[in-house]
MIDREN-883126 format. One record per residue (C-alpha): residue number from 1; chain; x, y negated, z. Coordinates in nm, 3 decimals. Layout:
<rs>
R   mifi   kolza      east     north        up
R    NUM       A         X         Y         Z
...
</rs>
This chain:
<rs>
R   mifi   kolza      east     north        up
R      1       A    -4.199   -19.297    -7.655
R      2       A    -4.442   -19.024    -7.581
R      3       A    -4.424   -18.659    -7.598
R      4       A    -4.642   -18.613    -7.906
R      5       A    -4.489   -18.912    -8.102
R      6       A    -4.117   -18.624    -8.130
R      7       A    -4.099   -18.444    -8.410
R      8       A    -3.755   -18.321    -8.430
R      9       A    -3.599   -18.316    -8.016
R     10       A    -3.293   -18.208    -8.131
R     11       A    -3.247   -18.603    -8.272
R     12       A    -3.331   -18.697    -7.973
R     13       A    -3.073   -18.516    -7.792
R     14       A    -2.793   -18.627    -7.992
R     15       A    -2.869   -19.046    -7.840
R     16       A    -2.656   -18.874    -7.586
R     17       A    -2.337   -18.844    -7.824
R     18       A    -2.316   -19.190    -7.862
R     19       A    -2.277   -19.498    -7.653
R     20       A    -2.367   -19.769    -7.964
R     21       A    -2.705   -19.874    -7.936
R     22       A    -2.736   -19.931    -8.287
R     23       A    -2.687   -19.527    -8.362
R     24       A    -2.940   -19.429    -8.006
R     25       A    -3.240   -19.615    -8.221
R     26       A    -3.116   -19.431    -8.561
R     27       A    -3.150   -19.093    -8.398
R     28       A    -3.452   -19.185    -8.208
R     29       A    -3.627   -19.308    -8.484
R     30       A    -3.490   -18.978    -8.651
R     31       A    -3.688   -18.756    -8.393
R     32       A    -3.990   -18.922    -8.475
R     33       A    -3.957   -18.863    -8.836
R     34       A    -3.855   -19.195    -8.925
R     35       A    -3.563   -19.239    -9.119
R     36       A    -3.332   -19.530    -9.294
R     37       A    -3.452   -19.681    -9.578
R     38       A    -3.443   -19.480    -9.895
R     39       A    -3.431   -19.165    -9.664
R     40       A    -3.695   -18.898    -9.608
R     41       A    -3.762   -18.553    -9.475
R     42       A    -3.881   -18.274    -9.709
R     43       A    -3.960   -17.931    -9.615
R     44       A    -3.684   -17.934    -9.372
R     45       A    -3.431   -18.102    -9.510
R     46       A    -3.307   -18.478    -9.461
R     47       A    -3.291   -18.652    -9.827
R     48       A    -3.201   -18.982   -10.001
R     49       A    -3.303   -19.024   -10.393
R     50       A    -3.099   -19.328   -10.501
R     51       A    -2.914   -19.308   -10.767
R     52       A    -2.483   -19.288   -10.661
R     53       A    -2.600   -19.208   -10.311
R     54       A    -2.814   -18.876   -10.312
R     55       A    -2.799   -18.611   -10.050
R     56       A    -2.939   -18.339    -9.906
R     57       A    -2.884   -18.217    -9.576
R     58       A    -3.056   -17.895    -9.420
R     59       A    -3.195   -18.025    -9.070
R     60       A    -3.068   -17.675    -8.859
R     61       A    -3.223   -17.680    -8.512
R     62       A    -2.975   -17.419    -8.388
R     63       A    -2.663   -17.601    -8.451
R     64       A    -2.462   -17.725    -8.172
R     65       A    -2.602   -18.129    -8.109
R     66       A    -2.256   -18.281    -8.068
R     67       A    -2.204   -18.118    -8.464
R     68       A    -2.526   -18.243    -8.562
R     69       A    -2.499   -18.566    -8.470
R     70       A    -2.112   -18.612    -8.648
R     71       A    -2.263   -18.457    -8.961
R     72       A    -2.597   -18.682    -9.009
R     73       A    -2.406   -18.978    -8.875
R     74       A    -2.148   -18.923    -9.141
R     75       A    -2.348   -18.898    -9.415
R     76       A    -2.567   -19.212    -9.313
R     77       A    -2.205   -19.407    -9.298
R     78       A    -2.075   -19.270    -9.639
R     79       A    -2.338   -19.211    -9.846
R     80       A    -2.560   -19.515    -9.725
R     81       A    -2.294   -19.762    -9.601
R     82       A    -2.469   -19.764    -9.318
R     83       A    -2.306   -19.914    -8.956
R     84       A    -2.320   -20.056    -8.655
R     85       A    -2.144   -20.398    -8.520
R     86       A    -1.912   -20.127    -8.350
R     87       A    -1.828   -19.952    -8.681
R     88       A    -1.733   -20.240    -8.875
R     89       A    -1.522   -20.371    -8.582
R     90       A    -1.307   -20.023    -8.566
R     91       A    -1.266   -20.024    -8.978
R     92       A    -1.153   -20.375    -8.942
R     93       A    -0.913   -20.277    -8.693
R     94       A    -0.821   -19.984    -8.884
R     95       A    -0.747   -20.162    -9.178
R     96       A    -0.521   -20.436    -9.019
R     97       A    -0.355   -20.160    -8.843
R     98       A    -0.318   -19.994    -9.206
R     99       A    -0.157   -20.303    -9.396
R    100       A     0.106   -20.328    -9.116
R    101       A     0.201   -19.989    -9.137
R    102       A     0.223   -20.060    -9.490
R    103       A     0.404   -20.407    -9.478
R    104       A     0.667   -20.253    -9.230
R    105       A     0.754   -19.969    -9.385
R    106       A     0.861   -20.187    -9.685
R    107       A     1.036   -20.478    -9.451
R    108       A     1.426   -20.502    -9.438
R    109       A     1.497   -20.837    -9.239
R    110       A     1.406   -20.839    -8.848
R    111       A     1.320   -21.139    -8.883
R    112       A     1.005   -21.095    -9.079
R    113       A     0.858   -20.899    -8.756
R    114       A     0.683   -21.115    -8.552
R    115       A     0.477   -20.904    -8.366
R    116       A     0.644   -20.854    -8.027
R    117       A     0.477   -20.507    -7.937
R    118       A     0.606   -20.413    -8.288
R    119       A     0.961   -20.544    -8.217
R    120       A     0.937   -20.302    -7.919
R    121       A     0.833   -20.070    -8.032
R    122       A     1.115   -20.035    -8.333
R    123       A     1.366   -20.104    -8.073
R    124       A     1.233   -19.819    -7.821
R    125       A     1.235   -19.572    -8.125
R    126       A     1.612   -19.670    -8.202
R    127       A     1.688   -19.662    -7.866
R    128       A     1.540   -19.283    -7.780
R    129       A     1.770   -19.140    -8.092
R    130       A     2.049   -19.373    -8.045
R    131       A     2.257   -19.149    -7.821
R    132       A     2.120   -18.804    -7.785
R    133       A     2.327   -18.754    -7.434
R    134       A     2.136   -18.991    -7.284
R    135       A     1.908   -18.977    -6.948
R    136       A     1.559   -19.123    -6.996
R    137       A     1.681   -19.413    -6.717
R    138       A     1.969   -19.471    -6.893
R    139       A     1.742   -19.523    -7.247
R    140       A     1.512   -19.739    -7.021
R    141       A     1.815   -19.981    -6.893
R    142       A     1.960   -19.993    -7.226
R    143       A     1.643   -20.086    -7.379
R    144       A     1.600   -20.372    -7.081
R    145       A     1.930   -20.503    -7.169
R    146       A     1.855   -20.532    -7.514
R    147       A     1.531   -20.666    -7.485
R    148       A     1.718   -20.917    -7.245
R    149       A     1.957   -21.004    -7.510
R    150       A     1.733   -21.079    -7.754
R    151       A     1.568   -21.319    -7.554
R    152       A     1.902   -21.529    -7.422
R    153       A     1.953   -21.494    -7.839
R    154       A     2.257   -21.335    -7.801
R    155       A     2.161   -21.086    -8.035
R    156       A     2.030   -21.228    -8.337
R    157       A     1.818   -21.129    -8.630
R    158       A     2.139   -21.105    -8.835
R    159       A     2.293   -20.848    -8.584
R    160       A     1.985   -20.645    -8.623
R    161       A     2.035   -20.391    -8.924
R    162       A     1.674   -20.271    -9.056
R    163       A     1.571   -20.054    -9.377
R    164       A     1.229   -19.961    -9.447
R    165       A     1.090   -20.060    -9.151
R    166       A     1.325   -19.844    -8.879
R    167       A     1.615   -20.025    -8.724
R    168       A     1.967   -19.842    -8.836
R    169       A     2.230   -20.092    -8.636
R    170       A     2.244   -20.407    -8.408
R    171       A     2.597   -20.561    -8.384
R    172       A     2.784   -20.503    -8.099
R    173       A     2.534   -20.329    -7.903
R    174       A     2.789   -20.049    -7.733
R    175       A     2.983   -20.362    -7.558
R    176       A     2.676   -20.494    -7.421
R    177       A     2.519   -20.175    -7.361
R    178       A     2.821   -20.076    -7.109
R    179       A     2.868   -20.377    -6.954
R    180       A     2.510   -20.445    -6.842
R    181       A     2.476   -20.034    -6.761
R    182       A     2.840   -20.065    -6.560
R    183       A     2.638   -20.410    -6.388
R    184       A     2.338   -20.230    -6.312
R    185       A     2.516   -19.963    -6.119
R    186       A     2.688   -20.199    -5.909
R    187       A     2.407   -20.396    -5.832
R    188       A     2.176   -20.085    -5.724
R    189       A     2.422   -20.053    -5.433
R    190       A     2.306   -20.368    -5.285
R    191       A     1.983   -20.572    -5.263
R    192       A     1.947   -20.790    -5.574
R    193       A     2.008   -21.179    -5.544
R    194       A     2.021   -21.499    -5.749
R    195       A     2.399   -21.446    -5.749
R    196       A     2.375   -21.113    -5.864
R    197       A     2.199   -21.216    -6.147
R    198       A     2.446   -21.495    -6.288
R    199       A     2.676   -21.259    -6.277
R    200       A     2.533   -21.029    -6.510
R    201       A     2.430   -21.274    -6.706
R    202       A     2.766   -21.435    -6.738
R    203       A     2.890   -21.132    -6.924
R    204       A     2.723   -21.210    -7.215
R    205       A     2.877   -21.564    -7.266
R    206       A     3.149   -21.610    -7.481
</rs>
C-alpha cells in the first residue's frame, strides 16, 4: 500500500488494536476509503443507508485510536452483523457458557452435573463458606478429601444436597473431613509411603 493510496491514517493505526486478520484488512481498507458493503463516507462521516441498519458515525481524527477502533468496530458488528471467524467462535463460546449458567442455576440433583470443572468448582465454593474458621490449607485438604471421596464413591450423588445450582449439604462430610485432616497431620511428620496410604484410605471403609 502506498503513501498516496491513505486517506484516513488514523484507520490505519487502529490494525494495531487488533490481532484478527479479518478486522487489520477492514481498517485498512477503511484508510483507503473503502468501506463494507452498503457503507460509505460522506462529508466526514462513516454511513450505511439500509433500511433496519442505518448509521451515522462522525469520523473524529482527534480521538484516542484504541476508542476509535472499539466504536467503528462495534457498529460494523451490530448494526451490519458483521464478524470475523474469531468473533463467531467467542459468541459461540459465550453462549454455551450462557445456557449453563442458566441450566445450573435451575438444577437440584448432583447428579445432573457432569461437567467435572463444574463439579469443582460448586464443591470449592461450598467448601470456602463451609466453615468460616478455617485456614486456606485446611479448605484445600478438605476439598482433596472430598474430591477423593467422590471418586472411591463413598460419597454419592444422594449424599450431595443441591438447590438452584449451589451445594447446601453432603452427608456425613464432618466425619470424613476430621478423619482424613487428623490423617494428614500424621502423615506430614513422616515421608509418605504405599502403607501410609492404605491406611488413610481404610478409614473410609465400612
Amino acid at each position: 500500500m502506498s503513501q498516496k493510496d491513505i486517506i484516513f491514517p488514523h484507520f490505519l493505526h487502529c490494525c494495531q488494536e487488533t490481532k484478527d486478520v479479518f478486522w487489520k484488512y477492514i481498517f485498512e481498507d477503511l484508510s483507503c476509503g473503502r468501506a463494507p458493503y452498503g457503507v460509505y463516507f460522506t462529508k466526514g462521516f462513516l454511513c450505511c443507508g439500509f433500511k433496519g441498519k442505518e448509521f451515522s458515525y462522525k469520523v473524529d481524527s482527534n480521538k484516542p485510536v484504541p476508542e476509535l477502533f472499539l466504536e467503528v468496530q462495534e457498529i460494523l458488528k451490530t448494526k451490519l452483523g458483521i464478524q470475523s471467524i474469531n468473533d463467531r467462535e467467542a459468541q459461540r463460546k459465550r453462549f454455551e457458557k450462557t445456557s449453563s449458567d442458566c441450566c445450573l442455576s435451575a438444577c437440584n440433583d448432583w447428579s445432573d452435573i457432569k461437567r467435572k470443572e463444574v463439579r469443582c468448582i460448586l464443591l470449592e465454593n461450598f467448601m470456602t463458606h463451609y466453615d468460616s474458621s478455617w485456614s486456606r490449607s485446611r479448605i484445600k485438604k478438605a476439598l482433596s478429601c472430598v474430591l477423593l471421596l467422590l471418586q472411591l464413591k463413598k460419597i454419592s450423588s444422594n449424599d450431595i444436597t443441591i438447590r438452584n445450582g449451589r451445594i447446601e449439604e453432603i452427608v456425613n462430610l464432618e466425619k470424613y473431613i476430621n478423619l482424613s485432616l487428623k490423617d494428614w497431620k500424621l502423615d506430614s511428620k513422616r515421608k509418605p509411603d504405599n502403607k501410609s496410604k492404605k491406611k488413610m484410605l481404610s478409614l473410609w471403609k465400612e
